[in-house]
C-alpha positions in Angstrom: -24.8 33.9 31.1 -22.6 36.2 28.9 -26.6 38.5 28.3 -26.6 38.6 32.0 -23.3 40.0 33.1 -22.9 42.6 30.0 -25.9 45.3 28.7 -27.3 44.9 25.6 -25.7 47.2 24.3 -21.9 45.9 25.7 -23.3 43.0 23.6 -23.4 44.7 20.3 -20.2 46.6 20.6 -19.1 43.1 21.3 -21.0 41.7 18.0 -19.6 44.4 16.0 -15.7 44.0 17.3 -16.0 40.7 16.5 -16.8 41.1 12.9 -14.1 43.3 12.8 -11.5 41.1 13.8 -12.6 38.4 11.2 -11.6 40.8 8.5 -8.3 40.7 10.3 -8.4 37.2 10.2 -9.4 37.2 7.1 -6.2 39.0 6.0 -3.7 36.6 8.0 -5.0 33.3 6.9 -6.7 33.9 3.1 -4.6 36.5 2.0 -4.3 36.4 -1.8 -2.4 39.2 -2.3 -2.1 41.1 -5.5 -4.0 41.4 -9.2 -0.5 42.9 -10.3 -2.3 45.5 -12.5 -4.7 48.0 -11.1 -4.2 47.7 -7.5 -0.3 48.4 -8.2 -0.8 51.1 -10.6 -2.2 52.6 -7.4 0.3 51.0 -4.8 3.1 53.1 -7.1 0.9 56.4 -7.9 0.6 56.5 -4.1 3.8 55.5 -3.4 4.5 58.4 -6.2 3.0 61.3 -4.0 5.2 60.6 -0.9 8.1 61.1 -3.3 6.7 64.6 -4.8 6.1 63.1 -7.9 2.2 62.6 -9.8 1.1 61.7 -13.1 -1.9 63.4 -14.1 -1.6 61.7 -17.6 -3.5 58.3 -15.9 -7.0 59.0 -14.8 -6.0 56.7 -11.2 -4.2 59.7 -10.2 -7.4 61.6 -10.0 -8.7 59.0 -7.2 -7.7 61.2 -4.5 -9.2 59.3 -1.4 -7.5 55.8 -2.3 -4.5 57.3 -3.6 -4.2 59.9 0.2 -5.0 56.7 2.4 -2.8 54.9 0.5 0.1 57.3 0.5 -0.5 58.2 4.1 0.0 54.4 5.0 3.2 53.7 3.0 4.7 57.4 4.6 3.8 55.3 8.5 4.7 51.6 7.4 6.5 51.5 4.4 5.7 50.4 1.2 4.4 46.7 2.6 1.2 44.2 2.1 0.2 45.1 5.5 0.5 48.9 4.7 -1.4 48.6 1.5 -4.2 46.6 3.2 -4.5 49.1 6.5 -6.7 51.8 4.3 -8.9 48.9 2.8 -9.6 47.7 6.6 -10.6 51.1 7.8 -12.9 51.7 5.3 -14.1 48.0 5.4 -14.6 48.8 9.1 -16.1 52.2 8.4 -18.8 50.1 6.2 -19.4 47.5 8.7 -20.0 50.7 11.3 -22.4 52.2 9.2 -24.4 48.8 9.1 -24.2 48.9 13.0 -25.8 51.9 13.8 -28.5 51.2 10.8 -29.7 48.2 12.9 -28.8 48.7 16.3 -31.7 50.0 17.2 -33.7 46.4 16.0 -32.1 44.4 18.7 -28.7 42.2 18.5 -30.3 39.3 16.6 -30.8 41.3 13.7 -27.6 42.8 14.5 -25.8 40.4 14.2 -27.0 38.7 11.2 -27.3 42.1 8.9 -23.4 42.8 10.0 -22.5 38.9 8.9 -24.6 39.7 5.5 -22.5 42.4 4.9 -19.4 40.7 6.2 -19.3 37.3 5.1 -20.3 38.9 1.5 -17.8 36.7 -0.7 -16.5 39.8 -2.7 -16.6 42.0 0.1 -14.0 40.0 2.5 -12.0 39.3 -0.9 -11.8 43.3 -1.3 -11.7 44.1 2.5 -7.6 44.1 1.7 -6.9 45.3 -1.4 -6.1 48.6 -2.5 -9.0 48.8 -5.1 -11.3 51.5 -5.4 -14.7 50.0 -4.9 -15.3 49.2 -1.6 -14.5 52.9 -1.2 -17.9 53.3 -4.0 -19.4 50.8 -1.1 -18.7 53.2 1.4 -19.9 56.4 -0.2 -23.3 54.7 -1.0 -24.0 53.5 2.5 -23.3 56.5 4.0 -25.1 58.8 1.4 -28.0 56.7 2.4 -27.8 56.8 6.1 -27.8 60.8 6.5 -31.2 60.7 3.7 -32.0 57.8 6.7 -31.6 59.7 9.4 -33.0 62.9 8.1 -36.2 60.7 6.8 -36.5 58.9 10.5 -34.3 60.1 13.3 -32.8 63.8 13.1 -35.1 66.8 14.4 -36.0 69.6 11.1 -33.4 71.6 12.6 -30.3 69.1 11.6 -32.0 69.2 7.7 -28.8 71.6 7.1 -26.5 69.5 8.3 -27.6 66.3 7.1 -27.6 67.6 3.6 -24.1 68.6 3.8 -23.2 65.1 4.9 -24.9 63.6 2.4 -23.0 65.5 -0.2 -20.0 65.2 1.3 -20.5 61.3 1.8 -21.5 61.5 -2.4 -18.4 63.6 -3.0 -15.9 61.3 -1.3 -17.2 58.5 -4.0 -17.2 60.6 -7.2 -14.1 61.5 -6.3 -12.7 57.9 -5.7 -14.4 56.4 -9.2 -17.2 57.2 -11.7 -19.0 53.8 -10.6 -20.5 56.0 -8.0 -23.2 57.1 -11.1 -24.8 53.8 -10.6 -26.3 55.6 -7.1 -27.6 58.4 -8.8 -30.9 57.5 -10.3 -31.4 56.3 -6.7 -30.7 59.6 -5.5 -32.9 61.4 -8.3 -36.1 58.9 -7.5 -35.4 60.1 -3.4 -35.6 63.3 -4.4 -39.0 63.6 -6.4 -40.6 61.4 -4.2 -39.9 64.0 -1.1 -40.7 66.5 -3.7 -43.9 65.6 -4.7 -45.0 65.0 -1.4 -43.7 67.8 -0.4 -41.1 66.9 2.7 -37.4 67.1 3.3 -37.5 70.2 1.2 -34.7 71.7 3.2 -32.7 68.8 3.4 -32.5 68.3 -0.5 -31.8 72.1 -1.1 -28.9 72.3 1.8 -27.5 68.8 -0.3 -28.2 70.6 -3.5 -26.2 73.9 -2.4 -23.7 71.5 -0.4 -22.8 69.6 -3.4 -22.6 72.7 -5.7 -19.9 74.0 -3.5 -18.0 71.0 -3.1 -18.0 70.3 -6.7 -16.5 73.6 -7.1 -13.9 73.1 -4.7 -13.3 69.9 -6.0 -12.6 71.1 -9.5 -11.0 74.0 -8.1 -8.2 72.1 -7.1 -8.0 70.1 -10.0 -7.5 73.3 -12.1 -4.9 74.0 -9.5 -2.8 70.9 -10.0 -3.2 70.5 -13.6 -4.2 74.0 -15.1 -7.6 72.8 -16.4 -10.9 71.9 -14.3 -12.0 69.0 -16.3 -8.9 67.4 -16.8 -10.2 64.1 -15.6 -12.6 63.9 -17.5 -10.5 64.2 -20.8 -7.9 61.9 -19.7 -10.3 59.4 -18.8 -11.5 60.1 -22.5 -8.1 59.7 -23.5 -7.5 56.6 -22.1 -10.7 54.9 -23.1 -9.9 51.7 -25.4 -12.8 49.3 -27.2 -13.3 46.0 -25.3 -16.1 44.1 -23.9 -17.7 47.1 -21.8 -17.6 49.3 -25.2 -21.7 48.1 -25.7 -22.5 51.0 -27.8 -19.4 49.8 -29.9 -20.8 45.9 -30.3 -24.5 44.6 -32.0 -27.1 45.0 -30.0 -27.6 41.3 -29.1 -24.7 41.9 -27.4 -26.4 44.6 -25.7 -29.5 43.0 -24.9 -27.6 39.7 -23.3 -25.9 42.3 -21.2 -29.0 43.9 -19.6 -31.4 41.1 -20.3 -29.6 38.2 -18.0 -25.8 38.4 -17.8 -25.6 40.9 -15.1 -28.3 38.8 -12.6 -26.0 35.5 -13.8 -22.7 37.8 -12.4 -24.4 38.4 -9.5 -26.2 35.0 -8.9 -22.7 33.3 -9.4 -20.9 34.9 -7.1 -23.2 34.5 -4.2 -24.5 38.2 -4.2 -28.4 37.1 -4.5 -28.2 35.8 -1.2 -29.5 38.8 0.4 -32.2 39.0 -2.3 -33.7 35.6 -1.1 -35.3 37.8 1.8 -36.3 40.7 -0.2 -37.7 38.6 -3.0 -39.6 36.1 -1.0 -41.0 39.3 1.3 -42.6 40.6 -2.0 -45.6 37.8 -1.7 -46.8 39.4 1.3 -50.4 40.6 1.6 -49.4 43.7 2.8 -46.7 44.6 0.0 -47.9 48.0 -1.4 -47.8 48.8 1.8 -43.6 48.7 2.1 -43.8 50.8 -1.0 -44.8 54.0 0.2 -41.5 54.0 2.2 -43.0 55.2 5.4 -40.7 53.6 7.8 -36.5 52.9 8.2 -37.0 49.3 7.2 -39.0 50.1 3.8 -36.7 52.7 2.6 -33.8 50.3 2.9 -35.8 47.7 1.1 -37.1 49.8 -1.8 -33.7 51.4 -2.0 -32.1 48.1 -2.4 -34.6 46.9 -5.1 -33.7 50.1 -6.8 -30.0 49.9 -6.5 -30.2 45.9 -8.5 -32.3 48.1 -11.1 -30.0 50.8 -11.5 -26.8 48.2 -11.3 -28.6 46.6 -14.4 -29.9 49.3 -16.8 -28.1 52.4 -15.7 -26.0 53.7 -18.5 -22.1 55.0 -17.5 -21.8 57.2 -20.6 -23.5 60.6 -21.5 -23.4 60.2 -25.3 -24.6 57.2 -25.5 -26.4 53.6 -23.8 -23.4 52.4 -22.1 -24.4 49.9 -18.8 -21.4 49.2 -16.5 -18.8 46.7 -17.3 -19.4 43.1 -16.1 -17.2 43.0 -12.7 -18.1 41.5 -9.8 -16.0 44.6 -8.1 -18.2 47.1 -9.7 -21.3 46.0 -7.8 -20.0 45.8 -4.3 -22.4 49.0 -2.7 -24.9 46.2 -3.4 -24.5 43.9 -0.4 -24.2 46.1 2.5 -27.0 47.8 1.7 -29.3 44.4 1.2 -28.1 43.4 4.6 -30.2 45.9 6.3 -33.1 45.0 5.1 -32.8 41.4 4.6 -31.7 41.3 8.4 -34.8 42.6 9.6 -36.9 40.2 7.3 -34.7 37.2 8.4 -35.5 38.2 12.5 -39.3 38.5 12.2 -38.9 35.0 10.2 -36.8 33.7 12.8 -39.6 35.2 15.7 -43.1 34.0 14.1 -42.3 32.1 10.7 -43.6 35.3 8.8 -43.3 35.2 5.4 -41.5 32.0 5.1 -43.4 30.5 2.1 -42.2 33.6 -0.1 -38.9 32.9 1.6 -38.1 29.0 1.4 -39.5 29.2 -2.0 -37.3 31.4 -3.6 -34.8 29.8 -2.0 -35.8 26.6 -3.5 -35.9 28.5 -6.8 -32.1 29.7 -6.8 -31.3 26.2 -5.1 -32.9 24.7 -8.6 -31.3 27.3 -10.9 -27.5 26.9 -9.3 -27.5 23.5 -9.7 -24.6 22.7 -11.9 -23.7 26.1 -11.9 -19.7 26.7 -11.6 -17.9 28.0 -8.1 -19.8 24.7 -6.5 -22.4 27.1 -5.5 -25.0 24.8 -5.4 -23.2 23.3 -2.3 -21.6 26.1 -0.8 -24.8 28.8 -0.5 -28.1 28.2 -2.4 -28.9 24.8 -1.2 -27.3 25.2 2.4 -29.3 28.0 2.8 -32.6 26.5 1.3 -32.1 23.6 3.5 -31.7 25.9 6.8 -35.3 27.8 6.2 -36.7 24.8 5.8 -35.5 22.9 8.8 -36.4 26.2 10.8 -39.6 26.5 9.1 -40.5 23.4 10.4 -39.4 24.1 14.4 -41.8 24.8 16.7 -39.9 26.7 19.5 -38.5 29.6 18.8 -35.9 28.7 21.7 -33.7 27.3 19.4 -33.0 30.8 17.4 -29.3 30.8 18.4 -29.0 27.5 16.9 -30.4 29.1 13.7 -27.9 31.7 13.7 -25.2 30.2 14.0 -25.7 27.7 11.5 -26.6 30.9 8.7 -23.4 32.5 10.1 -22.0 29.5 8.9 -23.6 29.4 5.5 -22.7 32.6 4.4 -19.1 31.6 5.3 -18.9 29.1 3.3 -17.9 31.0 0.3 -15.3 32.6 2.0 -13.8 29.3 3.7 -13.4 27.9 -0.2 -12.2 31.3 -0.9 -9.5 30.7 2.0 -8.7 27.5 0.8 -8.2 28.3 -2.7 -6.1 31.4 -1.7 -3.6 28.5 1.1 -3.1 26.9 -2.3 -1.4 29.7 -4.0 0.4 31.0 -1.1 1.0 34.1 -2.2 3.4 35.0 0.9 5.7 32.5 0.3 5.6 33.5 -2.9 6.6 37.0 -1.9 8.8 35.4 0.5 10.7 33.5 -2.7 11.1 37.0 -4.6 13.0 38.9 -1.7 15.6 35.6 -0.1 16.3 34.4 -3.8 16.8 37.9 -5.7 16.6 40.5 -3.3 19.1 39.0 -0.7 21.6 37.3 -3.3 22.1 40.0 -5.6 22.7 44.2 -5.6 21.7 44.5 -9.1 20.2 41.8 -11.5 17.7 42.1 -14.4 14.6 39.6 -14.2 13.0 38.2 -16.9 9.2 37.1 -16.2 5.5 37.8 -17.0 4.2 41.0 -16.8 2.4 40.6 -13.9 5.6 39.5 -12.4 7.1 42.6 -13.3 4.5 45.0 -11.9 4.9 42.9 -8.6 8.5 42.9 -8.3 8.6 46.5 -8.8 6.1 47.2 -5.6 8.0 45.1 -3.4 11.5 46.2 -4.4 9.3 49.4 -3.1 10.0 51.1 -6.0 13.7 51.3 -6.6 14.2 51.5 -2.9 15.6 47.9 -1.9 18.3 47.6 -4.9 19.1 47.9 -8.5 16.6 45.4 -10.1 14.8 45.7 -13.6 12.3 43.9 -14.4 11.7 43.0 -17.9 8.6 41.4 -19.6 8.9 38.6 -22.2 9.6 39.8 -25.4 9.6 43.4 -24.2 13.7 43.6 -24.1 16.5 43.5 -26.1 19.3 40.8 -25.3 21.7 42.8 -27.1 21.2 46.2 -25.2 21.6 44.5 -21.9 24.8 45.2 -19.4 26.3 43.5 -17.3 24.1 42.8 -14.8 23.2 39.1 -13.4 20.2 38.2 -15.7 17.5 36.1 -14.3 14.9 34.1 -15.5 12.1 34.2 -13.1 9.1 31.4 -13.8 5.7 31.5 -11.5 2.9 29.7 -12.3 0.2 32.3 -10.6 1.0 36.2 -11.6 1.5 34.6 -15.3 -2.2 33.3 -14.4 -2.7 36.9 -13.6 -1.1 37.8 -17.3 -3.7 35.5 -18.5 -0.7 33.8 -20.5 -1.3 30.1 -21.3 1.5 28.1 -21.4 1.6 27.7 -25.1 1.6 31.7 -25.3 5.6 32.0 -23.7 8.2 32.6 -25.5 10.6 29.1 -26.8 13.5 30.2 -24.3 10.7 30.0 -21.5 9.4 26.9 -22.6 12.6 25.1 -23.8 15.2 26.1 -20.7 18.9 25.7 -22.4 20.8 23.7 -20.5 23.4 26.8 -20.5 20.3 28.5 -17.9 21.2 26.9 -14.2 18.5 26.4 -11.9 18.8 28.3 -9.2 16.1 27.8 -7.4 12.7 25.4 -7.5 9.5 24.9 -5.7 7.0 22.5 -7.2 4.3 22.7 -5.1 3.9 26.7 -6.0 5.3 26.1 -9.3 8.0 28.4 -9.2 11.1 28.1 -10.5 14.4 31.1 -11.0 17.3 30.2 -13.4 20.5 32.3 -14.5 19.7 33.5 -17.5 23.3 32.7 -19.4 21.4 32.0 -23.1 18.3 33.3 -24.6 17.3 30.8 -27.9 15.1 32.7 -30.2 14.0 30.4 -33.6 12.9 33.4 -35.3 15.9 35.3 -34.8 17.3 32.4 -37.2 17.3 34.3 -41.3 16.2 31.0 -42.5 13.1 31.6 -43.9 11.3 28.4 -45.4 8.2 29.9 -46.7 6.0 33.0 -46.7 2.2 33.0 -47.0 -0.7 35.5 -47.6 -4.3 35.2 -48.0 -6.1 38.4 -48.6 -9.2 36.8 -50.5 -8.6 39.4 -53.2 -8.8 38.4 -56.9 -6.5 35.1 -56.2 -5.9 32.5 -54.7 -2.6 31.9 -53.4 -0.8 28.8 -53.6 -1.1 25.8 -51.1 -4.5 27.2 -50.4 -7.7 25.8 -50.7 -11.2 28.2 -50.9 -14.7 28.1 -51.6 -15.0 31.2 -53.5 -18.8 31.6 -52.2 -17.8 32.3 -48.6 -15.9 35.4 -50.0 -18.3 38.2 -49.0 -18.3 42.4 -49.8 -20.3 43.3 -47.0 -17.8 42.9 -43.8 -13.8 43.0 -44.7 -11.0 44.2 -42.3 -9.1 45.8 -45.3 -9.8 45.6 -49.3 -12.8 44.2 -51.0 -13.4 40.9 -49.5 -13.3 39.0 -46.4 -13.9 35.0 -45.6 -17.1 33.7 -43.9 -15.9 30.1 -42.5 -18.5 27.6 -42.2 -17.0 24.8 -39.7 -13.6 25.0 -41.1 -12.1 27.7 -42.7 -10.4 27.9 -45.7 -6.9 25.7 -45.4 -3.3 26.5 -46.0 -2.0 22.6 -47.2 1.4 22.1 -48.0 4.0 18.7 -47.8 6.6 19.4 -45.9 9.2 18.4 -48.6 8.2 21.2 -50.8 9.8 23.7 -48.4 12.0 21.3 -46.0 15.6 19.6 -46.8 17.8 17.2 -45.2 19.2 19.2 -42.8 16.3 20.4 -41.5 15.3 19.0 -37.7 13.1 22.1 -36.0 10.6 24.1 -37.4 9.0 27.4 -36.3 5.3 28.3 -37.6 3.3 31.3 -37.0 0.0 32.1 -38.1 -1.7 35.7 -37.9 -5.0 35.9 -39.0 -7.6 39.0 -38.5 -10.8 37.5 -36.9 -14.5 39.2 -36.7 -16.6 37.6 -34.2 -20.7 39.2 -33.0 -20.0 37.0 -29.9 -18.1 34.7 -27.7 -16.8 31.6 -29.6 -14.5 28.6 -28.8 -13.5 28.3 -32.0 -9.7 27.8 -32.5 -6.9 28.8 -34.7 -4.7 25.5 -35.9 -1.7 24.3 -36.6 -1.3 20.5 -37.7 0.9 18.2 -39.1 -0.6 14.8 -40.3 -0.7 12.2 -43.2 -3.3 12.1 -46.0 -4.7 9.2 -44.0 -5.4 11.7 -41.2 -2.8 10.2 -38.6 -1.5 13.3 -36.5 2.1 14.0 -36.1 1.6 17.2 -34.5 -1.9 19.3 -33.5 -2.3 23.0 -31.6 -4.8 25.0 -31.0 -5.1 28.1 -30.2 -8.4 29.6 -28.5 -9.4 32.6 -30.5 -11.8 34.0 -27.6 -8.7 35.1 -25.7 -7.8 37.4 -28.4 -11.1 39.5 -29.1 -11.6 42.0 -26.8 -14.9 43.2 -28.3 -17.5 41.5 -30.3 -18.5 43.1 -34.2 -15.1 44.2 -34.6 -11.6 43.1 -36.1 -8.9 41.3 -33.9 -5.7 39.8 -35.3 -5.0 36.3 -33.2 -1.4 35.7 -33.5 -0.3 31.9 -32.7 3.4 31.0 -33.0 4.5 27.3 -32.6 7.5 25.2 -32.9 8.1 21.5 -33.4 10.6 18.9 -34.0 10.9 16.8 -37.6 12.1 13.8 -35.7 9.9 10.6 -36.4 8.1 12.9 -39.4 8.0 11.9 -42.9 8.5 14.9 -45.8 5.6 13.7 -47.5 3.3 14.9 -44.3 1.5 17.7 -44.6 1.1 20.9 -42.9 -2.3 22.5 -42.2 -3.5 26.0 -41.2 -7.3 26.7 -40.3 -9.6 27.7 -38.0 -11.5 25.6 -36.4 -15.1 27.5 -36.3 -17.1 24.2 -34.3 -20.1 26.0 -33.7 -20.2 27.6 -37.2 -21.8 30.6 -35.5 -21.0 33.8 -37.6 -17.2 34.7 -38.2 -15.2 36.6 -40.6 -11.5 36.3 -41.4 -9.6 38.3 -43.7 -5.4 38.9 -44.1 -4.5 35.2 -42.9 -0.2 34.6 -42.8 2.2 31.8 -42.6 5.6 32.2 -42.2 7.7 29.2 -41.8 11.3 29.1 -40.2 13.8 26.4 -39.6 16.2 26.6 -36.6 18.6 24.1 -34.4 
């Protein structure tokens, strides 16, 4: 009835509104708020250039489109969650626009289900409100493509000029927003020689050519003009490079190969962005195939483009000195689904119309049904079977009456990610948590220093505004001085989530965190969210104590040190993080072993232990670094571990893993002993070198 009383056309605008305002929806009932790192690096840079004031020191400053949109926002709004989500929706919207007038022309069925592709992408609605970079890389793409789409198909020769401009233009605003934007050019390069050779669109690459030239120069231009140097961002992005797990060319080469042989499609698989790639792959065991390959219409362009942008996301190299493929981020890779959409949503209409191409289809289906089985993030249940089971059921209609029931039931598929990704995000409740910040601190006090994790810190800072609400220093954990502190109200802030974000286990706080004197008063509490503020009236620190029990170094040099126990074979020449020698651990390491009595007395009651030890690892481990008090029978009195994985943060090199515990004597005979190791249970290949022990006593 609705067809009959609005045009086609009504229809889609209707269609595309309507996606529009889930993102909205999105945002007002699965809001999860901020990483408290990179997106508020940008929330204050942009904040920053309201106030006059830029730092051309951090390579985020040179992301000029975020940063503007950003700034522009906070200058109309304030410096709010609603005001740092406004730039993501527009260019969220901007994205979903450019998938709308891609497919319009193919009817509202396909309409509607390439925009819900797009959409309903998991990572796409998680990004469609945070001030990150990427979906800005998204948008660049998708338009880059659509002017080389609209020269190819739809403008006369006499727009060539134009279009090329666009394109550039469209290419520029992603360079200049982040680097990930490289991963489009080989794309662009293939484009390019295949008009060549054939000898078409000549015009169009030239005026894009020229176009870019120009912009470039403009572009540089002005960053000459604000720092006094052209390629300043490029140097400071040198300068703040740092080894971890994307430093490939720094790490063996199985390391390398894992990374471009499987690891990437797993990323991708995992987090649901192979759905659009059922289509494309199952369309490839059609007779007709080579046919799609010569590109000769708007559908296969999008489809070889899209094949050739899961390529280029796999093997194309970030780094001009060496092999260097892009870091394994789900963000990084999110030009990827609105670009499938459009051709997936053409494939999934002609399936939908005459069955066409459906045993391709339900059969690789069935194949990442089979292969997700197991797999973590339930998505077995919650995409790859769902959708298997829905091409077959439709496979087997008859009518194709009952389309609209097929649609809505893959609309509801591809939400399914996002519904779990709305639940899990009601759970942490990150605007009460906001909420909690401002009536409990902000309200009750002018001035107060906060104690918390550092993610914490980062977000207390943005919605204090800056400095703009009140007094208020936030400290991290061990990153202040008790001494050096006035007299400000000092607060002990405690919440579960942003010290998830600080990827701080609980064993990782510091003792006053852990061990709340009763001098602290609880100020406030909620259990449910796991938050919890205290006055901070006493900071207990064991190793501030002098009493210093024992000291302990390894080197596996020339001797062995006392209370320690070594097979002198496992000392090796070949790898060493300082000196001649280094340890190769089999299962267990070698073992400091001591009783307690030989360092303990009477009056002892609490001791404080902490273990450094420099690890080597060629790849990911769950070995652990231990700390155990037991009897010679083996009865435990006392066991942690501490996961060495979460210290390395790059394979084939050195990484001290630091692990400080504390334990009570009470109900623990002197003649126990104390033990020191590392646990290497896979007995994959390790190397340790410069193991501690220092051992304190405190009250």
């Amino acid at each position: 009835m609705l067809s009959v009383l609005m045009s086609r056309k009504q229809v889609a605008y209707l269609i595309f509104v309507a996606h529009l305002l889930f993102v909205l929806l999105y945002h007002g009932i699965g809001y999860l708020g901020h990483f408290g790192y990179d997106d508020l690096t940008y929330a204050k840079l942009a904040h920053g250039l309201n106030q006059g004031i830029t730092d051309f020191s951090d390579h985020f400053s040179f992301r000029f489109p975020l940063l503007w949109l950003t700034a522009l926002s906070y200058q109309f709004f304030g410096v709010n969650d609603l005001a740092s989500a406004i730039p993501s929706f527009l260019i969220t919207g901007a994205i979903l626009g450019f998938v709308f007038k891609i497919l319009f022309p193919y009817g509202n069925r396909t309409l509607i289900i390439g925009l819900s592709l797009a959409c309903f992408s998991q990572w796409m609605m998680f990004y469609s409100d945070k001030i990150m970079p990427d979906i800005y890389v998204a948008l660049s793409v998708l338009a880059s493509l659509y002017f080389i789409y609209k020269e190819k198909f739809i403008s006369s020769e006499n727009r060539s000029v134009v279009n090329g401009f666009l394109l550039s233009s469209a290419f520029l605003f992603g360079f200049a927003t982040k680097g990930t934007i490289v991963l489009f050019v080989p794309i662009l390069i293939i484009l390019f020689f295949i008009d060549l050779l054939k000898k078409r669109q000549l015009k169009f690459w030239l005026s894009a050519a020229i176009s870019m030239g120009c912009l470039l120069a403009i572009y540089l231009g002005y960053i000459w003009q604000l720092t006094g140097e052209p390629l300043t961002r490029f140097s400071v992005i040198t300068d703040n490079s740092y080894l971890n797990f994307c430093s490939y060319d720094q790490q063996s080469t199985l390391v390398l190969l894992k990374r471009i042989g499987y690891q990437f499609f797993e990323l991708i698989f995992i987090n649901n962005m192979l759905t659009g790639y059922v289509f494309l792959l199952g369309f490839l065991f059609r007779k007709n195939i080579l046919q799609t390959f010569k590109m000769e219409n708007a559908f296969s362009f999008f489809y070889i483009v899209a094949i050739l942008l899961l390529l280029s996301a796999n093997f194309m190299t970030i780094s001009f000195s060496s092999y260097v493929p892009m870091c394994l981020d789900v963000r990084h890779y999110l030009f990827i689904p609105p670009v499938v959409a459009i051709p997936a949503a053409i494939i999934i209409d002609k399936f939908i119309a005459n069955k066409k191409g459906a045993f391709g289809i339900v059969g690789m289906a069935l194949v990442l049904a089979i292969l997700s089985y197991g797999k973590p993030e339930m998505i077995f249940w919650t995409q790859y079977f769902p959708l298997f089971g829905l091409l077959v059921l439709w496979t087997l209609v008859k009518k194709e009456k009952h389309d609209k029931i097929f649609i809505g039931l893959l609309i509801g598929v591809l939400l399914l990610p996002v519904i779990r990704t709305i639940k899990y995000a009601r759970s942490i409740d990150f605007r009460t948590q906001s909420e909690i910040l401002k009536e409990e601190i902000f309200d009750q006090y002018d001035a107060a220093y906060i104690i918390t994790n550092p993610a914490q810190v980062h977000l207390g800072n943005y919605y204090n505004a800056f400095g703009a609400y009140g007094h208020y220093t936030f400290l991290r954990y061990g990153q202040f001085n008790p001494d050096t502190l006035d007299n400000r109200k000092k607060l002990l802030f405690l919440n579960w989530y942003p010290r998830f974000l600080s990827n701080i286990n609980y064993e990782s706080l510091p003792y006053y965190v852990r061990n709340i004197d009763p001098q602290n008063k609880l100020l406030y509490e909620n259990k449910k969210l796991n938050v919890y503020l205290y006055e901070f009236n006493k900071i207990t620190i064991p190793t501030a104590s002098e009493n210093v029990l024992l000291k302990s170094q390894h080197d596996f040099e020339s001797i062995t040190p006392d209370y320690w126990n070594e097979n002198l074979e496992q000392r090796i020449e070949t790898i060493r993080h300082h000196g001649n020698y280094a340890h190769q651990p089999a299962e267990f390491s070698t073992t400091f072993m001591a009783e307690l009595q030989n360092f303990i007395n009477d009056n002892t009651t609490q001791l404080s232990i902490h273990t450094e030890v420099f690890t080597y690892w060629t790849k990911e481990t769950s070995a652990q670094l231990v700390i155990s008090i037991e009897d010679r029978n083996g009865k435990s009195y006392f066991w942690k571990g501490k996961n060495i994985q979460s210290s390395i943060q790059a394979y084939s090199n050195w990484w001290p893993v630091d692990f400080k515990v504390e334990t009570t004597l009470k109900d623990i005979p002197s003649d126990a002993l104390l033990k020191v190791f590392v646990w290497n249970k896979e007995k994959s290949e390790a190397y340790l070198d410069d193991f501690r022990i220092e051992i304190r006593s405190f009250d």
